[in-house]
N, C-alpha and C positions, 0 to 999 in steps of 0.2 A: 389377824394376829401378826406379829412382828416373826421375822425369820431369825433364826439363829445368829447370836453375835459372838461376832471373833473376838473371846477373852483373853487369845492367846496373845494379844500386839503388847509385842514390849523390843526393849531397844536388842538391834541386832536378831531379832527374830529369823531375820529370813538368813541369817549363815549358816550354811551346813555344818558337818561334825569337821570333812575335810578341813575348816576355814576359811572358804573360798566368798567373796560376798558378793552378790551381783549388784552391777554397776550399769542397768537402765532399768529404766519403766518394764521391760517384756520379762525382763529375768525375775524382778519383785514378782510380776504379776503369775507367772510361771509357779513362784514358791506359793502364792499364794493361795493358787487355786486347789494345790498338790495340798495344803494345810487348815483349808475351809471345811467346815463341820459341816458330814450330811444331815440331812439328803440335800444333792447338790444335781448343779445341771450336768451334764456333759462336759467331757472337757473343754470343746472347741468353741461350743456355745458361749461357756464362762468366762473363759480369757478373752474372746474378741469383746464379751459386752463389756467386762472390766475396762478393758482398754478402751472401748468406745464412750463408755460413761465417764472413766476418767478424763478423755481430751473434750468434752465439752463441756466439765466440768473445768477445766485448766484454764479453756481457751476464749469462753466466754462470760463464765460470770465471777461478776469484781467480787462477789460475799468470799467465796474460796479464797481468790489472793487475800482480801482482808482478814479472815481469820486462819488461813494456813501460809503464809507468808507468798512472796514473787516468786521464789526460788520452788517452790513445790508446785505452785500454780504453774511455770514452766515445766519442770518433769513431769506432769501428769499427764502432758500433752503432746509429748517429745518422747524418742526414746534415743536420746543423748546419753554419753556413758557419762558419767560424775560419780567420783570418789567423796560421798559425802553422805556417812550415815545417822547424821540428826535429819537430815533432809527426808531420807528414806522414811526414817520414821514416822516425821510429818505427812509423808503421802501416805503412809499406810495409816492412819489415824484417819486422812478424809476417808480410805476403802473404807474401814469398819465401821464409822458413824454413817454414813452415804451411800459409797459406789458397791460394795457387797449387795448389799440389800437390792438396788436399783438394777445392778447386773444379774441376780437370782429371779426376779422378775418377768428382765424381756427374755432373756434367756429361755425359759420356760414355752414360751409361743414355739420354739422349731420343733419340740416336741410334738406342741400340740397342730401345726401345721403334719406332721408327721403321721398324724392317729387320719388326719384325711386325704392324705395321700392315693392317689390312680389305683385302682387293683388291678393284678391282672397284666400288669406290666412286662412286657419281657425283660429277661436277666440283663441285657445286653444292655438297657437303659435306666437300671433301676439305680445306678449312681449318677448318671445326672437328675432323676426326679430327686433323689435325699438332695442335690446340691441346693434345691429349692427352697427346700424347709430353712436352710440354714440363713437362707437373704429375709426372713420372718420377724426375728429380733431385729437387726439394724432399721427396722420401718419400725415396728412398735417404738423402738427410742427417739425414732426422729417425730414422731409423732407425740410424742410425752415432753418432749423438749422442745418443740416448738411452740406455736402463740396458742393461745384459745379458741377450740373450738367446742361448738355443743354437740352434744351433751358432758361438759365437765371433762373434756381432754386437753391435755396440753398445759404446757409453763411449770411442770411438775417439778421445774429445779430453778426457776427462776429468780427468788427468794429463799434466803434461809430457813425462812417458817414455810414455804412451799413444802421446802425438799423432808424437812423433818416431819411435816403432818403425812408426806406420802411414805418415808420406813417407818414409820409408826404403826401403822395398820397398809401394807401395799395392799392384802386381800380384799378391801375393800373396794379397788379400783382393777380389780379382774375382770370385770363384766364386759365394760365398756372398751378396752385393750384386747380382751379378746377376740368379740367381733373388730376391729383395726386388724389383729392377724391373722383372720380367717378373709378377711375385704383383701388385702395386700394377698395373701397366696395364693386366689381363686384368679385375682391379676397375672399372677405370675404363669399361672395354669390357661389363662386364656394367649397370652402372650405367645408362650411356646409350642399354639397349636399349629401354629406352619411348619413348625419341624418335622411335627407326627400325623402330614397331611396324608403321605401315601403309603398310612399303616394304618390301615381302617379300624382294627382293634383298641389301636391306642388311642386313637382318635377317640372315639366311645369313652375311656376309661378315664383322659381326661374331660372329657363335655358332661360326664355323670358324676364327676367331682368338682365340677363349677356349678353345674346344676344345684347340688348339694351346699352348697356354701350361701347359694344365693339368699339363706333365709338370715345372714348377717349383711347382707344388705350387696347397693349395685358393686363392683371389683372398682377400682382406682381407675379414673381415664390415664390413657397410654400418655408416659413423659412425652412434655414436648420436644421439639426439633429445635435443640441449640443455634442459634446465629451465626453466623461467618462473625459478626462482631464481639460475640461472646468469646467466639472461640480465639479469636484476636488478642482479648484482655486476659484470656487465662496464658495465652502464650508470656503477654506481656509480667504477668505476676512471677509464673515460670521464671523469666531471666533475667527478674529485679534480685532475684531469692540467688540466684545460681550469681549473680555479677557479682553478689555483696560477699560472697563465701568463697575465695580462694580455695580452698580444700575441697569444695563440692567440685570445682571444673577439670578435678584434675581423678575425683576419685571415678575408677573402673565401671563401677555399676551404676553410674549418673545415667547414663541412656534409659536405662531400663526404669532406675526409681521416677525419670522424669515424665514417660509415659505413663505410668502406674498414674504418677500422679496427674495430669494433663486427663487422664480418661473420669479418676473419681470428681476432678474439681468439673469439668463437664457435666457427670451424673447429674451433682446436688443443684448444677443450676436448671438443668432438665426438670428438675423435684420441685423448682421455685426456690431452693435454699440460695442466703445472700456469699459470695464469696468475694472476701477483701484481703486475703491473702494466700502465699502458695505455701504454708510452713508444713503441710501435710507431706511436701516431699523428702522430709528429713523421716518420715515415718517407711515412707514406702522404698526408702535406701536402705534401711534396714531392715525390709523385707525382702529388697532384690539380694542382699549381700546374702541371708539365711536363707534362702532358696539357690542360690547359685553353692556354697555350702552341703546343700540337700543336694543338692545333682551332684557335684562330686564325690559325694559318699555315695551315692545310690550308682553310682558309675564303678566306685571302686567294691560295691558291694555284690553288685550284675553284671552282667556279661552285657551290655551294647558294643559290639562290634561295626565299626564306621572304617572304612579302607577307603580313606580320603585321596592315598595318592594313586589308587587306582579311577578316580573319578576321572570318563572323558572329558573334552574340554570341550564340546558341547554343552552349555548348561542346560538346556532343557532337553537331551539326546532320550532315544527309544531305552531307556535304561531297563530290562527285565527287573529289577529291584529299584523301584522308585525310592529318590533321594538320598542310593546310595546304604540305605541305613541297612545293616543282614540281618540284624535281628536286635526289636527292641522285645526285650525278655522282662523287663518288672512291672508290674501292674500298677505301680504308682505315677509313671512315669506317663501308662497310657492313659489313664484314667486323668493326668490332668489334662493330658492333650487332647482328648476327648471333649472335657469341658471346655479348652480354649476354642474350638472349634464350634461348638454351640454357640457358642456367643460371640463369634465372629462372625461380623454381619456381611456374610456374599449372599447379596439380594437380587434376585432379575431386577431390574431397572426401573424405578416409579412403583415399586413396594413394598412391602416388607415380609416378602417371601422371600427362605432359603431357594437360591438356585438348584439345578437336579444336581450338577457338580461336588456341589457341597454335599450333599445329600447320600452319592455316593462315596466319596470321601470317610464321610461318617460311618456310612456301612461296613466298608474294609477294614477301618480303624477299630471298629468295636466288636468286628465276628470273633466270637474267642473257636470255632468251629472250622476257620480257611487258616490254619500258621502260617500258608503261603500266599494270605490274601494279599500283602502287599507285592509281591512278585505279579500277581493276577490283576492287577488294578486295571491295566489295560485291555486285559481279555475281558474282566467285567465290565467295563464301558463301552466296548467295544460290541459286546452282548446285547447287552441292551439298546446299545445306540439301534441293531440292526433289527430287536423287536420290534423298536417304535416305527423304523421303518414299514417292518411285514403288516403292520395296522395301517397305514395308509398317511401317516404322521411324517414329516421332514423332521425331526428330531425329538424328543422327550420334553413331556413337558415339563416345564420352568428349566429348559436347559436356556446356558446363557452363551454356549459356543454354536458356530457353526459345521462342526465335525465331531465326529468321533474321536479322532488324536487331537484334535484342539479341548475336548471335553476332557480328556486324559491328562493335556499338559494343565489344565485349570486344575481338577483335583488330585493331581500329585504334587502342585505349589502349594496347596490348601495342609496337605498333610507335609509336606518338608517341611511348610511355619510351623506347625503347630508343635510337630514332635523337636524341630532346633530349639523350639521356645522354653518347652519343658525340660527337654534334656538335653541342652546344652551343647549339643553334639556339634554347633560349629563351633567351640572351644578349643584351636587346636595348639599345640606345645609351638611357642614362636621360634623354633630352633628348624621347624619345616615351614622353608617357609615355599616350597613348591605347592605343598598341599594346601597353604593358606590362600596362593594365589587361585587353586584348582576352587577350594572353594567359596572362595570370593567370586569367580565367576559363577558357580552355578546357583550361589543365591543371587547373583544379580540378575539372571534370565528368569527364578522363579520371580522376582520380584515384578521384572518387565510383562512375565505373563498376568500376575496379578492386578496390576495399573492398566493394563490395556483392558479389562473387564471393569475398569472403575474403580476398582477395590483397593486398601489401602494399607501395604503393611502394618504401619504402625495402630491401627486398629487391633491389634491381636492386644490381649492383657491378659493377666495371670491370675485369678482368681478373685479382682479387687472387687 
C-alpha cells in the first residue's frame, strides 16, 4: 500500500511564521522532514535518504530534468543557496510524487538492521555498533538504483514508469530489500570483527549476529582495493572541479570538503559505482562549513580547555596530558572521535588488522570510568607493554612499535587526529600567532610519527 502523501505542498510551504525561507536543498529538506505525516523514520535516517534519493535523482536521470525542469534537477543535487522560490517548489513536488516515498522506504532498513544488532555489548561501544545500522539505507538505495539484479532488484528509478509502479505499492518490494539489508549489516558486522578481536565477549555477540543473519544469505565480499590509478583520476576530477570555481580555492573549508570528498568518490569506486565527476564536493563543503559551525557552538557551549601557549616545543615531548588537550568534557565531541578513529585504518602491515596502538588509543578514548585516562595514556602502555613482556613476548600483539614510548608516541598521534578533527581545537585566533607556531609544530611531529608507521593523515574522515 502507498505511504502517506504530502497534501501539504503548496507554494512557499516551507516559510516559517518568522519569514525567513531557506535558500538550499539541506534547509528544504530540514522543513520537510520536521512537516512529513507520521509515522515517519527517524530524523537522521530521513534526511540523509531524502537527500540521497534526491541527488540521484538530480544527477542522473534525464526523466526529472525533463519533467521538473534543469534548474531543479541541479538543486536536487547540490546544496547551492538560490533565491528562488518557484524552483523550491518544483523540488518539492519531485519529494512528494517520488523522493518521500523512496526515502520512507530505505530509511526504514537502519531500524530494522537495529532490531539485530550485538547483545550484550558494553556501554562503552554501543555508539559505534548504532553507527552501523545507520550505513544500512545508503546500501539498500544504491542497490535499488543501480542495474538489475535477480531476483527483481535494481533500476527502481530508472524510468518514469519505474519510479511510479515502485511509490505505488513500495510494500510490495520489502521482501527482497530486506534481505539486501540484513546481507549489507552482517558485512558490516564481519568487517569490524578485528576491532573486537581482544574482547572475547564482543567477539561472540558479534559472530552470533552474523550467524543469525546468515539465513538472508552469504554478507557482501570486502570492497575492493582502489588503484594507484583510480586514485590518480579522482585527484584529477578533484582539481578540474576546484580550477574551474575561483571561490572554491579560496574558501576556508576547501581542505576538509575536498577530503570528505576524495574518500566518498573512492568508496563508490571500491562498490563498482561509475564516477565521471567530482560535484559531490560542493555537497561535503557544506558539510565541512556546518560541522566546523557545530564545533564552535559546542566550544562556546563546553568547556574544552587547550593552553596552546603553554605547549613545549617538542612536538612529540613526554607530555603528562597527551595533545595538550585538559579536558574534552562533551560527549558529542567524543563520541565523534571515537567513530573517526574506528574507521581510521592503522593496520599492522599486509592486513587488515587494527594495530594494538590503535586499540589502546580507543580504550582511553572511550573509558567514561579513568577522567584521567588521557593524562594515563602512557602509564597504560607502558602497562601493558611490560605484561607482554612478563609472558615471554617482545612486545603485544598486533603492536606496530618497537617500544613502549614509541607505542605511546603512535597512540597519542592516533588520538590528537581524531579529537583536532572533531573538535577543532587546532582552530586558533590568528592574533596568537606564537601559539599557532607552537602548534604547527606539534601537529607536524604527530603527523611524522604517523607516516613513519605508514599511516596517512589524510585518511581521517568525518562521518562520510
Amino acid at each position: 500500500m502507498p505511504y502517506p502523501k504530502p497534501t501539504w505542498v503548496a507554494p512557499l510551504w516551507w516559510v516559517p511564521r518568522n519569514g525567513a525561507s531557506p535558500t538550499s536543498r539541506h534547509e528544504l529538506v530540514v522543513a520537510w522532514v520536521a512537516r512529513a505525516e507520521p509515522p515517519k523514520p527517524r530524523k537522521k535516517e530521513f534526511v540523509d535518504e531524502i537527500k540521497g534519493w534526491s541527488g540521484i535523482l538530480g544527477r542522473s536521470k534525464r526523466w526529472v530534468e525533463r519533467k521538473y525542469g534543469a534548474t531543479t534537477a541541479k538543486l536536487a543535487c547540490s546544496d547551492l543557496a538560490v533565491d528562488s522560490p518557484p524552483t523550491w517548489l518544483t523540488l518539492s513536488q519531485l519529494y512528494a510524487e517520488y523522493v518521500d516515498t523512496l526515502a520512507r522506504f530505505t530509511a526504514q532498513f537502519a531500524m530494522a538492521a537495529h532490531d539485530q544488532r550485538p547483545r550484550g555489548v558494553p556501554h562503552v561501544l554501543t555508539q559505534s555498533v548504532k553507527s552501523y545500522e545507520l550505513a544500512v539505507p545508503r546500501a539498500v538505495r544504491a542497490v535499488m538504483a543501480g542495474p538489475r539484479i535477480p531476483p527483481g532488484l535494481g533500476e527502481v528509478v530508472d524510468t518514469e514508469r519505474a519510479a511510479a509502479d515502485f511509490v505505488a505499492d513500495p510494500d510490495a518490494h520489502h521482501r527482497p530489500y530486506h534481505a539486501v539489508a540484513m546481507r549489507h549489516y552482517a558485512s558490516i558486522l564481519r568487517d569490524k570483527l578485528s576491532l573486537v578481536r581482544d574482547r572475547p565477549d564482543v567477539y561472540a555477540a558479534f559472530a552470533e549476529r552474523i550467524a543469525v543473519l546468515a539465513e538472508y544469505g552469504e554478507p557482501e565480499p570486502p570492497r575492493r582495493a582502489v588503484t594507484p590509478a583510480e586514485e590518480s583520476r579522482v585527484d584529477e576530477l578533484l582539481s578540474a572541479v576546484v580550477s574551474a570555481d575561483p571561490t572554491l580555492r579560496t574558501d576556508p573549508d576547501l581542505s576538509v570538503a575536498y577530503l570528505r570528498a576524495r574518500k566518498i568518490m573512492l568508496r563508490w569506486i571500491g562498490e563498482g559505482r561509475e564516477v565521471t565527476d567530482a560535484m559531490i564536493v560542493y555537497t561535503k563543503l557544506r558539510s565541512a562549513r556546518l560541522d566546523a559551525g557545530r564545533a564552535r557552538r559546542i566550544v562556546d557551549r563546553h568547556e574544552i580547555s587547550f593552553d596552546a601557549t603553554a605547549l613545549p616545543p617538542d612536538p612529540v615531548a613526554s607530555d603528562p596530558e597527551p595533545m595538550a588537550i585538559r579536558r574534552v568534557a562533551d560527549a558529542d565531541i567524543v563520541s565523534r572521535a571515537e567513530q573517526l578513529l574506528i574507521d581510521y585504518p592503522a593496520h599492522v602491515p599486509g592486513t587488515a588488522d587494527d594495530c594494538w596502538e590503535k586499540t589502546i588509543a580507543l580504550r582511553v578514548l572511550t573509558d567514561p570510568s579513568a577522567p584521567n585516562s588521557y593524562a594515563r595514556l602512557r602509564a597504560t602502555v607502558a602497562e601493558a607493554w611490560n605484561a607482554s613482556r612478563k609472558s615471554g613476548k617482545d612486545r603485544p600483539e598486533r603492536a606496530v612499535s618497537a617500544t613502549a614510548a614509541a607505542a605511546a608516541d603512535l597512540a597519542d598521534a592516533l588520538l590528537f587526529l581524531v579529537i583536532s578533527s572533531s573538535a577543532h581545537v587546532g582552530d586558533l585566533p590568528p592574533e596568537n600567532a606564537a601559539a599557532q607556531r607552537r602548534m604547527a609544530a606539534r601537529q607536524a611531529g604527530y603527523d611524522d610519527v604517523l607516516h613513519a608507521r605508514g599511516y596517512a593523515v589524510d585518511d581521517i574522515g568525518a562521518g562520510e
